[in-house]
ROMI-334619 format. One record per atom (N, C-alpha, C): residue in one letter; atom name; x, y, z. Coordinates in pm, 1 decimal, padded with zeros to 6 digits. Layout:
N
<node><residu>A</residu><atome>CA</atome><u>X</u><v>Y</v><w>Z</w></node>
...
END
This chain:
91
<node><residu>X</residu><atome>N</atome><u>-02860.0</u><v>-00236.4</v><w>-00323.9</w></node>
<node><residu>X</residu><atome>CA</atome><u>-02768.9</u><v>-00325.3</v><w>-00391.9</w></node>
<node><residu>X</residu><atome>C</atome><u>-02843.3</u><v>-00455.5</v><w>-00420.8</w></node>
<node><residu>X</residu><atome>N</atome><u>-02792.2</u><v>-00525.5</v><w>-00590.7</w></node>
<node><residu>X</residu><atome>CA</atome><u>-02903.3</u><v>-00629.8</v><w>-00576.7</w></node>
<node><residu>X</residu><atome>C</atome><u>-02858.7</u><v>-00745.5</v><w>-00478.5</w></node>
<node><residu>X</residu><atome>N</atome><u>-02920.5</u><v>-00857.6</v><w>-00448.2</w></node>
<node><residu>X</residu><atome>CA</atome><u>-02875.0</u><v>-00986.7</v><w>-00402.6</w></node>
<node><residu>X</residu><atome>C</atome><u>-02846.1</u><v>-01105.9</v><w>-00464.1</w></node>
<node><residu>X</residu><atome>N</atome><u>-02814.2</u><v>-01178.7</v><w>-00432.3</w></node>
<node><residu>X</residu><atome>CA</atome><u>-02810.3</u><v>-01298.0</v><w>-00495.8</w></node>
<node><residu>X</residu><atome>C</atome><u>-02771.1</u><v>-01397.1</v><w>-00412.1</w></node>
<node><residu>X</residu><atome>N</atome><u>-02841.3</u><v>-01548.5</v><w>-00432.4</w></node>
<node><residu>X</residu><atome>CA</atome><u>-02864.3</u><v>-01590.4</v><w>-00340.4</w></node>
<node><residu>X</residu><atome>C</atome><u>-02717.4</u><v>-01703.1</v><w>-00295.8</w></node>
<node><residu>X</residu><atome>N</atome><u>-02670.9</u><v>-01779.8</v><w>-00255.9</w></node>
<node><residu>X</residu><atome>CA</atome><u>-02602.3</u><v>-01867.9</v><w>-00271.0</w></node>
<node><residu>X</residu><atome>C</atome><u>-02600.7</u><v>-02007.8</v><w>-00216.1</w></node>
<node><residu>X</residu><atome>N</atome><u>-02584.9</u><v>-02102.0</v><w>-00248.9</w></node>
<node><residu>X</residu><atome>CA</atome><u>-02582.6</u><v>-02237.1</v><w>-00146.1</w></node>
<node><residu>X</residu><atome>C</atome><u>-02439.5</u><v>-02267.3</v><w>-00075.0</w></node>
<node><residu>X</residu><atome>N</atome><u>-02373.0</u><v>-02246.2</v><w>00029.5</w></node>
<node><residu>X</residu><atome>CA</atome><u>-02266.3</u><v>-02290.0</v><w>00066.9</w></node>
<node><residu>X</residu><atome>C</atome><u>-02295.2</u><v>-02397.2</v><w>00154.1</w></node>
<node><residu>X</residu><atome>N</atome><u>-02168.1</u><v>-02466.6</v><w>00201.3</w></node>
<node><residu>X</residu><atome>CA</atome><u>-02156.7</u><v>-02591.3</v><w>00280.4</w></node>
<node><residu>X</residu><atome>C</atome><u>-02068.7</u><v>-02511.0</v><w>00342.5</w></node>
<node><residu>X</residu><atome>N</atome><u>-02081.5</u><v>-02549.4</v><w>00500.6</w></node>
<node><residu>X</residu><atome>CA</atome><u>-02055.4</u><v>-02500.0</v><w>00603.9</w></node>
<node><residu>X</residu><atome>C</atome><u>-02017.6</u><v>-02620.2</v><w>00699.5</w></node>
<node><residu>X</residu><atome>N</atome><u>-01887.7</u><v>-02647.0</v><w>00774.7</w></node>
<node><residu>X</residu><atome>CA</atome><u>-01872.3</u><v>-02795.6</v><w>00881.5</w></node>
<node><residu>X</residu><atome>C</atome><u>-01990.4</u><v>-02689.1</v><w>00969.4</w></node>
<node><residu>X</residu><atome>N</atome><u>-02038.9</u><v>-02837.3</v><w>01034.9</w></node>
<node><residu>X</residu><atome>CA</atome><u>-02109.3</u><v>-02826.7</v><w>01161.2</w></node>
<node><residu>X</residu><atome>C</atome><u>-02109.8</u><v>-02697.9</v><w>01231.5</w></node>
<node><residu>X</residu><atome>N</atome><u>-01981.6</u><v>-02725.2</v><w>01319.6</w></node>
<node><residu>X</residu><atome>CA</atome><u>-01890.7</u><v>-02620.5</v><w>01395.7</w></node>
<node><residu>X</residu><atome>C</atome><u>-01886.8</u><v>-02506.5</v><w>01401.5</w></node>
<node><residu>X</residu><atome>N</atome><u>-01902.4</u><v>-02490.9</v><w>01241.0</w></node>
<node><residu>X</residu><atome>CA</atome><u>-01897.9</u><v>-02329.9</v><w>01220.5</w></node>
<node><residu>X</residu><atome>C</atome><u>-02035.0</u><v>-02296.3</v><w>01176.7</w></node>
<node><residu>X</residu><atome>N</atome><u>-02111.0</u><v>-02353.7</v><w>01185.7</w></node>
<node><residu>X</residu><atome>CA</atome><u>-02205.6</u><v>-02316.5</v><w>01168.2</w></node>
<node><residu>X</residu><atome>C</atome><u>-02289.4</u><v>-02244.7</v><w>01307.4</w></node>
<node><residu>X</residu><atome>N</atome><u>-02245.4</u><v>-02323.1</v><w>01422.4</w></node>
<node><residu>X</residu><atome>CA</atome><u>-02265.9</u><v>-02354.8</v><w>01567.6</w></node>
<node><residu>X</residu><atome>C</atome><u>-02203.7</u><v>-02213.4</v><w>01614.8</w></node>
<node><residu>X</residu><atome>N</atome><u>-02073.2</u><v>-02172.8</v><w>01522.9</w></node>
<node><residu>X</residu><atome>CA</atome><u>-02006.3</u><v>-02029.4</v><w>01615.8</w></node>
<node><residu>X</residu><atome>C</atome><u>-02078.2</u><v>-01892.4</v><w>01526.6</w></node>
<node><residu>X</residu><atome>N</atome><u>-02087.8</u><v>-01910.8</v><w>01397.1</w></node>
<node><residu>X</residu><atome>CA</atome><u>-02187.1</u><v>-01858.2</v><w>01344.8</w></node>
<node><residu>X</residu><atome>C</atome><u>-02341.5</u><v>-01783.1</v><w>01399.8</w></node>
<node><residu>X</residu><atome>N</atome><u>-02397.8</u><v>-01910.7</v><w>01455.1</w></node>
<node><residu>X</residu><atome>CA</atome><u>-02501.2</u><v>-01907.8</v><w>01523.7</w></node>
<node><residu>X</residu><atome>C</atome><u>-02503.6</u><v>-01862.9</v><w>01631.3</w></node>
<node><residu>X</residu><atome>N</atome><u>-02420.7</u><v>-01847.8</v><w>01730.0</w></node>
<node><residu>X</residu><atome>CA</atome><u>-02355.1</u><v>-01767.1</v><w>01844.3</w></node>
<node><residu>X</residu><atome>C</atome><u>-02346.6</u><v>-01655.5</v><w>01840.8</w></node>
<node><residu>X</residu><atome>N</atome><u>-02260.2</u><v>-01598.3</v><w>01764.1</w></node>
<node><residu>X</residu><atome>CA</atome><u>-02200.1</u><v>-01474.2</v><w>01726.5</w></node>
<node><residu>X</residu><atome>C</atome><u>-02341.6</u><v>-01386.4</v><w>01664.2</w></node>
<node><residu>X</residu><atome>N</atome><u>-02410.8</u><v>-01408.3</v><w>01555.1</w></node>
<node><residu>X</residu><atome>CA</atome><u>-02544.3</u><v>-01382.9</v><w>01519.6</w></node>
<node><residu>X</residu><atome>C</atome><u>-02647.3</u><v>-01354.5</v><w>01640.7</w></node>
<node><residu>X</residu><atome>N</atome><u>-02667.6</u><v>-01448.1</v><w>01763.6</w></node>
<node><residu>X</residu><atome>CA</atome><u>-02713.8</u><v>-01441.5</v><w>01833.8</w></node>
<node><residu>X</residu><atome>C</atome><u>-02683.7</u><v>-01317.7</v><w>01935.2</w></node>
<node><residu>X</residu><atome>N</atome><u>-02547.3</u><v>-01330.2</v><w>01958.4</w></node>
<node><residu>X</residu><atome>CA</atome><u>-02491.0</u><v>-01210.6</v><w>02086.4</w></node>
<node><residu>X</residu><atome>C</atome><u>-02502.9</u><v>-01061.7</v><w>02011.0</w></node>
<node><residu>X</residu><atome>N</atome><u>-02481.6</u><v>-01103.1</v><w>01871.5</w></node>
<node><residu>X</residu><atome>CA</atome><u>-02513.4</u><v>-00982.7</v><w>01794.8</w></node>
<node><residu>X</residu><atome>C</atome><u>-02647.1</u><v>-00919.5</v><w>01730.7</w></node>
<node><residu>X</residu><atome>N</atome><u>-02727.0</u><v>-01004.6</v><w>01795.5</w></node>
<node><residu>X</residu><atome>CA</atome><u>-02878.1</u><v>-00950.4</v><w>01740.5</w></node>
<node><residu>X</residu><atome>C</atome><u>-02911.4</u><v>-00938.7</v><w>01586.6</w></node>
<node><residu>X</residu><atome>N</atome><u>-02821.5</u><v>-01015.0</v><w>01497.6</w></node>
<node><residu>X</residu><atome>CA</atome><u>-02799.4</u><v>-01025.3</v><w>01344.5</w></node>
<node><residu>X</residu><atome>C</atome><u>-02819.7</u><v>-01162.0</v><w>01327.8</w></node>
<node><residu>X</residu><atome>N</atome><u>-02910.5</u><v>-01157.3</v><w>01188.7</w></node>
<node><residu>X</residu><atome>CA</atome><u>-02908.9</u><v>-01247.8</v><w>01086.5</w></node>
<node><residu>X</residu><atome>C</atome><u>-02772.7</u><v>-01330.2</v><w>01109.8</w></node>
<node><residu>X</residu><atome>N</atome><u>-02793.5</u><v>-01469.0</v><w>01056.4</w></node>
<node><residu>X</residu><atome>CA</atome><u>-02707.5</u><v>-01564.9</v><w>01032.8</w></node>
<node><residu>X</residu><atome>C</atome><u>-02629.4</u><v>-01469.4</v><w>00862.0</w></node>
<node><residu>X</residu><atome>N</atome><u>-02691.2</u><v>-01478.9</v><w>00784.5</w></node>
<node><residu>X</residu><atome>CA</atome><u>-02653.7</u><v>-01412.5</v><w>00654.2</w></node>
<node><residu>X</residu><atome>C</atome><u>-02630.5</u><v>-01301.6</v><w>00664.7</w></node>
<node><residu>X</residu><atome>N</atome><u>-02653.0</u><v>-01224.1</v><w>00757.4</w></node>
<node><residu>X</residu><atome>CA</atome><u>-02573.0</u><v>-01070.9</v><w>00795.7</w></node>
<node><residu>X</residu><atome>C</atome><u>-02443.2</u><v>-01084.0</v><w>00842.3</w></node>
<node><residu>X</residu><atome>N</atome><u>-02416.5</u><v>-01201.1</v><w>00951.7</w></node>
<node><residu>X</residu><atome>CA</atome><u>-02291.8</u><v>-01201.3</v><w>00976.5</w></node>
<node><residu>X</residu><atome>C</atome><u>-02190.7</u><v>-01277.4</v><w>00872.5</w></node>
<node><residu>X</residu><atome>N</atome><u>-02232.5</u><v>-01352.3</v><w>00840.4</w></node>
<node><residu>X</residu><atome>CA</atome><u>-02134.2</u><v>-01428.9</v><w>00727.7</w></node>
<node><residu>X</residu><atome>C</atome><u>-02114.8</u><v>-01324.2</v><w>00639.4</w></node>
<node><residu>X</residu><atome>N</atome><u>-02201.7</u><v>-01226.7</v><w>00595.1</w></node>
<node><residu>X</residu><atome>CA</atome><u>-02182.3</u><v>-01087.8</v><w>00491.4</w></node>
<node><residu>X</residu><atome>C</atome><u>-02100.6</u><v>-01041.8</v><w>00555.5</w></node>
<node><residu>X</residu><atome>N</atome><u>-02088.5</u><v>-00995.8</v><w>00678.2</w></node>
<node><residu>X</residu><atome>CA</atome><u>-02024.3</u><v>-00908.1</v><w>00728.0</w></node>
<node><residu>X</residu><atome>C</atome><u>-01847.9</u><v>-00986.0</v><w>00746.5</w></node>
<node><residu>X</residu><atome>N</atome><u>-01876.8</u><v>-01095.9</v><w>00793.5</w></node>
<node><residu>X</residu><atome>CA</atome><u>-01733.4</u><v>-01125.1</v><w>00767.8</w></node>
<node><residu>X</residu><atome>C</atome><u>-01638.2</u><v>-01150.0</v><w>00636.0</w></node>
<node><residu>X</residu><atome>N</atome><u>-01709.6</u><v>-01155.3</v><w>00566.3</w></node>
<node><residu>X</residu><atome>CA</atome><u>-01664.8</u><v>-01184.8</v><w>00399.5</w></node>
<node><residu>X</residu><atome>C</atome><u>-01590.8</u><v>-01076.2</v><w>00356.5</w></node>
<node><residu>X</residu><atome>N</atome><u>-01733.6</u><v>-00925.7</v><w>00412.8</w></node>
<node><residu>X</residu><atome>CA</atome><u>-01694.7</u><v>-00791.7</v><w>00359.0</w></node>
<node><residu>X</residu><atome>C</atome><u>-01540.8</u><v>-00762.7</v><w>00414.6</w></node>
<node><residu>X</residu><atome>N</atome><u>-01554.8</u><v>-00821.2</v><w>00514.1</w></node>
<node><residu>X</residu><atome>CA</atome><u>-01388.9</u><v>-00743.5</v><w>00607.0</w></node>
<node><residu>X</residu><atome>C</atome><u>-01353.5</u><v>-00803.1</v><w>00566.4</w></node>
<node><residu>X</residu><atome>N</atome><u>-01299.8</u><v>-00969.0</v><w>00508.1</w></node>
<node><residu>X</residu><atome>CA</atome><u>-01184.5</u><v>-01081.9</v><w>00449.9</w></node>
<node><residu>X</residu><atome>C</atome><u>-01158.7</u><v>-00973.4</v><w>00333.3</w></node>
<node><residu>X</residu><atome>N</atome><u>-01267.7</u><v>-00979.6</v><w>00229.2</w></node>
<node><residu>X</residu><atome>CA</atome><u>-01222.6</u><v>-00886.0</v><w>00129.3</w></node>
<node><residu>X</residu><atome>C</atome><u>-01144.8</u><v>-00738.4</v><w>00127.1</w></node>
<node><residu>X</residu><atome>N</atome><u>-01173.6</u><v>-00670.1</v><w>00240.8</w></node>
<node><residu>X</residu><atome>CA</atome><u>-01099.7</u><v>-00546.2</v><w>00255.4</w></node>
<node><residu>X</residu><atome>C</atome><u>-00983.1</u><v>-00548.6</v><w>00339.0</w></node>
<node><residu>X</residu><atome>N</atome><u>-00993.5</u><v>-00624.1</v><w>00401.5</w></node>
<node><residu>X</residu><atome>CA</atome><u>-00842.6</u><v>-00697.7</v><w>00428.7</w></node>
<node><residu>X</residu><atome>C</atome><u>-00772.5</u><v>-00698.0</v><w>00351.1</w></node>
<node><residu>X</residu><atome>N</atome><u>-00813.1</u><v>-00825.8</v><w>00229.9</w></node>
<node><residu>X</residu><atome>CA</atome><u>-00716.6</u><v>-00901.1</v><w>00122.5</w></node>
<node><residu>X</residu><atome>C</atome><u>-00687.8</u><v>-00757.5</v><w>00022.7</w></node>
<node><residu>X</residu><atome>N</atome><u>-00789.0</u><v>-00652.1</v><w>00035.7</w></node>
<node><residu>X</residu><atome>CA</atome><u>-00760.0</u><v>-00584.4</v><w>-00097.9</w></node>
<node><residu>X</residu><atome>C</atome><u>-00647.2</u><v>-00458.1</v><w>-00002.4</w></node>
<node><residu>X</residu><atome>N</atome><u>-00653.7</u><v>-00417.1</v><w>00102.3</w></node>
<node><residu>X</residu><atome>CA</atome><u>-00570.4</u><v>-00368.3</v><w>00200.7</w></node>
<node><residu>X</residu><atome>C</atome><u>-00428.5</u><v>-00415.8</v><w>00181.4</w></node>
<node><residu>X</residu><atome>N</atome><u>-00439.4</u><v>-00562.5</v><w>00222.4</w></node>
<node><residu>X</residu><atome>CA</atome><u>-00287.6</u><v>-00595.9</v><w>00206.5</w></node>
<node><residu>X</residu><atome>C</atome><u>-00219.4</u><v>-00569.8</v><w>00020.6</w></node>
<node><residu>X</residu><atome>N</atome><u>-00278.9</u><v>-00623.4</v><w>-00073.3</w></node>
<node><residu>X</residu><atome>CA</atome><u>-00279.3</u><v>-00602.3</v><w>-00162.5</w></node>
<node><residu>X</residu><atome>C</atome><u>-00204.1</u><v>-00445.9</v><w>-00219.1</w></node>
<node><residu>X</residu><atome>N</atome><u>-00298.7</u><v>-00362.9</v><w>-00141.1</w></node>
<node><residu>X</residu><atome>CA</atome><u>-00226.6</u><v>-00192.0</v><w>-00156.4</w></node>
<node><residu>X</residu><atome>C</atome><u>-00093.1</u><v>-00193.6</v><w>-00114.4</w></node>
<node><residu>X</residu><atome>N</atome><u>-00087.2</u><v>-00199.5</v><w>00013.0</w></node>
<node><residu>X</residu><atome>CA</atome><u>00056.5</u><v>-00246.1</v><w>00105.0</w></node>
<node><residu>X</residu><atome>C</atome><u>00147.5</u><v>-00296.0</v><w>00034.6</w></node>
<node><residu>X</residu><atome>N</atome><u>00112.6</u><v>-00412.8</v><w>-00021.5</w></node>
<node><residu>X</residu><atome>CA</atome><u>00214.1</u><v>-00521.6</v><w>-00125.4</w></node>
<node><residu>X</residu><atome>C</atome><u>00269.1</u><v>-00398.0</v><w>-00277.7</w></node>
<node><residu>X</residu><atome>N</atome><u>00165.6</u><v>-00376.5</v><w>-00303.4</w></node>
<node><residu>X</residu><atome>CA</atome><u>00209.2</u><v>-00273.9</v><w>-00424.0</w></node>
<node><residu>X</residu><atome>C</atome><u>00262.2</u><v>-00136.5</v><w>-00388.7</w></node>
<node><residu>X</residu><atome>N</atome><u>00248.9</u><v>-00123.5</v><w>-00300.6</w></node>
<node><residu>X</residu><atome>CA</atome><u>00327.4</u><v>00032.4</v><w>-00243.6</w></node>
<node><residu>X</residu><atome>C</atome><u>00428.4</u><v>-00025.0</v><w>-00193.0</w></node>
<node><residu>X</residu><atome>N</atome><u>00457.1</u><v>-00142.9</v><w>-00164.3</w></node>
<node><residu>X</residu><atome>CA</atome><u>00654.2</u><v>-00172.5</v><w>-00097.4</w></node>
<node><residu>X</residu><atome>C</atome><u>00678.7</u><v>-00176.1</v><w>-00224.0</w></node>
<node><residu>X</residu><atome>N</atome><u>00624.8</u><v>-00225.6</v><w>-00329.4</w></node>
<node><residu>X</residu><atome>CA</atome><u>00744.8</u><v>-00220.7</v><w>-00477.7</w></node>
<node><residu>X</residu><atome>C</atome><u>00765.9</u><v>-00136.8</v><w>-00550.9</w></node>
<node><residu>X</residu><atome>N</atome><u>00678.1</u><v>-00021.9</v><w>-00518.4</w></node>
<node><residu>X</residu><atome>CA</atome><u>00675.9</u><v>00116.7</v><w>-00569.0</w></node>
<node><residu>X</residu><atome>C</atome><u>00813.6</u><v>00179.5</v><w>-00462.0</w></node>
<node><residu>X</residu><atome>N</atome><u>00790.3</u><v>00184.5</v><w>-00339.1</w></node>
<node><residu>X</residu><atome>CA</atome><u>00891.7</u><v>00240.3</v><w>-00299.8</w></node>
<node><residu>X</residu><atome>C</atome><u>01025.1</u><v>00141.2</v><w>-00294.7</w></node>
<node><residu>X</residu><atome>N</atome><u>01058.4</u><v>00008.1</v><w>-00328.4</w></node>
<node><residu>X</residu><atome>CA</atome><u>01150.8</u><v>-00043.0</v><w>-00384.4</w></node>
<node><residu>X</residu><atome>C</atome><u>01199.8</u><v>00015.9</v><w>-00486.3</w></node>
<node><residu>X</residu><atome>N</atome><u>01129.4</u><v>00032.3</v><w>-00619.3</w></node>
<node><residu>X</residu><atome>CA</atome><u>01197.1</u><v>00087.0</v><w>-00713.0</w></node>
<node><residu>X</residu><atome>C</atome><u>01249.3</u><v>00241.3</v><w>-00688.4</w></node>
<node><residu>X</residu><atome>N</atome><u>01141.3</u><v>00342.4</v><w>-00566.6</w></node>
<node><residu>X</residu><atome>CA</atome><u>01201.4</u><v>00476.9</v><w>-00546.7</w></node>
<node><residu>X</residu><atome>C</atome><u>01367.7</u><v>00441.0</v><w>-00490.7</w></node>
<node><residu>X</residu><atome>N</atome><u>01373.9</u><v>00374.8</v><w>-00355.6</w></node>
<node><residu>X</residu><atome>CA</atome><u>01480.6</u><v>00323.1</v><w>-00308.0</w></node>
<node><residu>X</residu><atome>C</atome><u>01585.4</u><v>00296.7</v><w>-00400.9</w></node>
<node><residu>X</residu><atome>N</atome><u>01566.5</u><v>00253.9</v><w>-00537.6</w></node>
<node><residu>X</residu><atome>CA</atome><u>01679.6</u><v>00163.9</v><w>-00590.4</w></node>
<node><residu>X</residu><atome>C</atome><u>01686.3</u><v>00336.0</v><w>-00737.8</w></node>
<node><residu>X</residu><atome>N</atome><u>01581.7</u><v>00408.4</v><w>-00720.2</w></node>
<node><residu>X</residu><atome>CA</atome><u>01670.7</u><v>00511.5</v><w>-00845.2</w></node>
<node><residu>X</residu><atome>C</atome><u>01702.1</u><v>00588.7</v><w>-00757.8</w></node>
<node><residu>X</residu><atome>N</atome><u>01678.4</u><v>00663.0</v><w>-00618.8</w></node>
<node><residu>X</residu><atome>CA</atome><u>01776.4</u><v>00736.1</v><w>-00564.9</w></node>
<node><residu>X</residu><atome>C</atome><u>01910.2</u><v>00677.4</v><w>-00531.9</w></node>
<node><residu>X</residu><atome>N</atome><u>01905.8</u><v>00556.2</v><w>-00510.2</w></node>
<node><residu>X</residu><atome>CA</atome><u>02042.5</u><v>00491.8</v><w>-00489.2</w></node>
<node><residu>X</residu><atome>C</atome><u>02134.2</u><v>00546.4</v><w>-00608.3</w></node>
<node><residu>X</residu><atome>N</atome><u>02078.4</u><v>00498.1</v><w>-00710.4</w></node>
<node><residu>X</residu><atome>CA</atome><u>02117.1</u><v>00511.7</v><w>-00881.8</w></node>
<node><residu>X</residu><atome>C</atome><u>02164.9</u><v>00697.8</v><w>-00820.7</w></node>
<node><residu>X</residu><atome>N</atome><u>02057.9</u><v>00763.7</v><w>-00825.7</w></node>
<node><residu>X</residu><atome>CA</atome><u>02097.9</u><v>00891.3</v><w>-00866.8</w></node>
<node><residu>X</residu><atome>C</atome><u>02203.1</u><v>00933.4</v><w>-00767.9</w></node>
<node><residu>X</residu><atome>N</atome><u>02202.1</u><v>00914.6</v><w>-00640.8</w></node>
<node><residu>X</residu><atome>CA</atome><u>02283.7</u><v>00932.7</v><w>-00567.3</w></node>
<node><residu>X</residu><atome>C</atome><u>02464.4</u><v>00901.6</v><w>-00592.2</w></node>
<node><residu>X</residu><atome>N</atome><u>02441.5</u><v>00752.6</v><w>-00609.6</w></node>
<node><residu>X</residu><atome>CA</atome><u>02581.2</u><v>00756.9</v><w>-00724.9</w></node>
<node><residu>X</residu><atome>C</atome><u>02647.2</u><v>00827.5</v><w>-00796.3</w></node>
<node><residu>X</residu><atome>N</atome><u>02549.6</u><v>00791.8</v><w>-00888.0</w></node>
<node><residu>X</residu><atome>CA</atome><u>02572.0</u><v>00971.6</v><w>-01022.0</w></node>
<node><residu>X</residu><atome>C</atome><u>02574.3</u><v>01095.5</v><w>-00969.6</w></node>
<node><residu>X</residu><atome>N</atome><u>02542.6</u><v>01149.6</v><w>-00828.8</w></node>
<node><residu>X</residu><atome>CA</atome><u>02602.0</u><v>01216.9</v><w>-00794.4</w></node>
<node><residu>X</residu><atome>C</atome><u>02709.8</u><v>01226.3</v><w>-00756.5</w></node>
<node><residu>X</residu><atome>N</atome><u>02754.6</u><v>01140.1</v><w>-00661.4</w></node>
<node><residu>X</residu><atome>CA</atome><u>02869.3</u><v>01119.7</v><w>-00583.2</w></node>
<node><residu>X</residu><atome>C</atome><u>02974.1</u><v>01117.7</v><w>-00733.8</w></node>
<node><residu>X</residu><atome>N</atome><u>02968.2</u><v>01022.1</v><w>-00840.8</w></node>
<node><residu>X</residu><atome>CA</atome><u>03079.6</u><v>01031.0</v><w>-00945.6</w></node>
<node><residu>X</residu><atome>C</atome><u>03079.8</u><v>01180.2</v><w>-00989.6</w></node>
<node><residu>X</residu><atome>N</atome><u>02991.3</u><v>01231.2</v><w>-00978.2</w></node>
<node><residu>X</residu><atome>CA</atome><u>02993.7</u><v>01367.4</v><w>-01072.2</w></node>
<node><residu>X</residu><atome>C</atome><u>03064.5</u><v>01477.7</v><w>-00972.3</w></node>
<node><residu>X</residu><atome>N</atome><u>03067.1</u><v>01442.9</v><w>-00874.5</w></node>
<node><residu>X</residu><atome>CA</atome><u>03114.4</u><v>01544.4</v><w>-00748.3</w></node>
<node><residu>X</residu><atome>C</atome><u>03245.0</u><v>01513.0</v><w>-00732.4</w></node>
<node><residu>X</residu><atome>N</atome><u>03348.7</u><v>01411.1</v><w>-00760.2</w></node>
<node><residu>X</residu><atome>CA</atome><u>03414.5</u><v>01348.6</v><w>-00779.0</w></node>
<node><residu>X</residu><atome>C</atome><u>03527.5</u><v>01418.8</v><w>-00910.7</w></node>
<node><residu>X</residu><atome>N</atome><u>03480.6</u><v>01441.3</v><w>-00983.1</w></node>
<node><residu>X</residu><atome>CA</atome><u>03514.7</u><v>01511.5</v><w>-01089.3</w></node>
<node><residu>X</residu><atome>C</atome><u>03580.2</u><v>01600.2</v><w>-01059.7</w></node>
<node><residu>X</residu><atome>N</atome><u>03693.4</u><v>01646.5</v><w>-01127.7</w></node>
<node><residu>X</residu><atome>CA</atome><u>03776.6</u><v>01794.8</v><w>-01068.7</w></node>
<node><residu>X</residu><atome>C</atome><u>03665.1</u><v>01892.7</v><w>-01189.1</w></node>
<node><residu>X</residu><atome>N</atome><u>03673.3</u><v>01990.9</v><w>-01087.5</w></node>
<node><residu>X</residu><atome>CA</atome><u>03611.5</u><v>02096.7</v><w>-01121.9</w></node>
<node><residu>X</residu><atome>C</atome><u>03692.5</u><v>02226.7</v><w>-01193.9</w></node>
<node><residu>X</residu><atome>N</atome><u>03681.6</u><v>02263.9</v><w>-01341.3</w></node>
<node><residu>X</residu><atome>CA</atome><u>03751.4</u><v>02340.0</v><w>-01355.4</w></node>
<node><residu>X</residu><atome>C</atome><u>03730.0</u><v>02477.3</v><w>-01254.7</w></node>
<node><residu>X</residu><atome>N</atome><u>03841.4</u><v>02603.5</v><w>-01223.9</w></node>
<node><residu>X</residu><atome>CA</atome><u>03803.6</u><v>02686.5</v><w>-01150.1</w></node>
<node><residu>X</residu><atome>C</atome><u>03846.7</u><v>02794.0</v><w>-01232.9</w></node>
<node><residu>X</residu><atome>N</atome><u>03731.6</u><v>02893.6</v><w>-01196.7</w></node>
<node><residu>X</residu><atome>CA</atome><u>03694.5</u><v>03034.3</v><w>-01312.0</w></node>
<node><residu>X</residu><atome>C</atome><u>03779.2</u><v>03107.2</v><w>-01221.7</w></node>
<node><residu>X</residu><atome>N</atome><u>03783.3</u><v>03239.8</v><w>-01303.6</w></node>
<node><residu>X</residu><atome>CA</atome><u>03887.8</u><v>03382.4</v><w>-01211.8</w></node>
<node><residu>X</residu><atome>C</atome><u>03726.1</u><v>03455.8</v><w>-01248.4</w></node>
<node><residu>X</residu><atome>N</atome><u>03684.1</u><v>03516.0</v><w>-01137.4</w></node>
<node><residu>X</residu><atome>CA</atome><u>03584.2</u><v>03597.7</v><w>-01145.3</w></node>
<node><residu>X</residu><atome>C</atome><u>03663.5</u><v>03750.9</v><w>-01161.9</w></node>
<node><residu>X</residu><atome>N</atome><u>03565.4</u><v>03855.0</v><w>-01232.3</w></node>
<node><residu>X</residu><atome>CA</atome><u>03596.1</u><v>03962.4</v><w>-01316.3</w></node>
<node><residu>X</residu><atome>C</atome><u>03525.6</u><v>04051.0</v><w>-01218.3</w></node>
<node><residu>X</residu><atome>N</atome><u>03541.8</u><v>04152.7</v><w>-01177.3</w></node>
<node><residu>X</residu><atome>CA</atome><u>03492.3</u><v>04274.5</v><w>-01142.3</w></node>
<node><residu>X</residu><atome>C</atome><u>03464.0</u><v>04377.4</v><w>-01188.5</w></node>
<node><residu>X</residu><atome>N</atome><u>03343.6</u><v>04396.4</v><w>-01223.8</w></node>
<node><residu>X</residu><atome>CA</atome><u>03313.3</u><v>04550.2</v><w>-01319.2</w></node>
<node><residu>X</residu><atome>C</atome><u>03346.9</u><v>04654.1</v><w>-01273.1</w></node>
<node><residu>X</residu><atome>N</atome><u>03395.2</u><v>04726.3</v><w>-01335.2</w></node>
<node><residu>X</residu><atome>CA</atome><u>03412.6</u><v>04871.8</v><w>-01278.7</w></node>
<node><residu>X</residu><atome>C</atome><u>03288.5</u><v>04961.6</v><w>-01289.7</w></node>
<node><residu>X</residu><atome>N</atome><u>03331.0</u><v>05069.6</v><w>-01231.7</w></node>
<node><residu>X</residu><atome>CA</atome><u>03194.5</u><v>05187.5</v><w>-01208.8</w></node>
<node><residu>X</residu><atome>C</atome><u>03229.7</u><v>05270.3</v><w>-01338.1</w></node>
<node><residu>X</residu><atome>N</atome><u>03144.2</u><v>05278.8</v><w>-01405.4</w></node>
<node><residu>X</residu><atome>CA</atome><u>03126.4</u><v>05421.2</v><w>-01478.5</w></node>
<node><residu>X</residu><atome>C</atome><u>03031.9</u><v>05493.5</v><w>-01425.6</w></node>
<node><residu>X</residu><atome>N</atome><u>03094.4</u><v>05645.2</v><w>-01417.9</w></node>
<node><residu>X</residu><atome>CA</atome><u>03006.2</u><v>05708.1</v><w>-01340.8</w></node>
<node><residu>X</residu><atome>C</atome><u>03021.5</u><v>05863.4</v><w>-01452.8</w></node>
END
């Protein structure tokens, strides 16, 4: 993958827990800041899915409601009632 380089500003502080964490982890300073970025991003794009699948199943929620109705009125309805016929045998 290519690289590219960047200049960020960083408080002190975090630079200091940065440097820690890198350390206990036997990683680059720029490996771990990669590495935490990568997870913020798959996080944010995670929740993102989540967010769009509750409004997908909002709208399922709200047309079975719908259809369910339209059932219930249609069931509701008097039903005309048939006289069933019985064939006879020719034999």
């Amino acid at each position: 993958m290519p690289v590219a380089k960047l200049g960020i500003s960083f408080p002190t502080e975090l630079v200091e827990e940065i440097d820690k964490i890198s350390k206990g982890l036997k990683k680059s300073r720029s490996e771990v800041v990669r590495d935490a970025i990568t997870r913020m991003i798959n996080d944010y794009k995670k929740q993102q899915a989540v967010e769009k699948a509750g409004k997908i199943y909002k709208a399922i929620e709200e047309d079975d409601k719908r259809l369910a109705e339209d059932f219930l009125s249609i069931c509701a309805e008097p039903v005309a009632k048939y006289k069933t016929v019985k064939k006879s045998k020719n034999k």
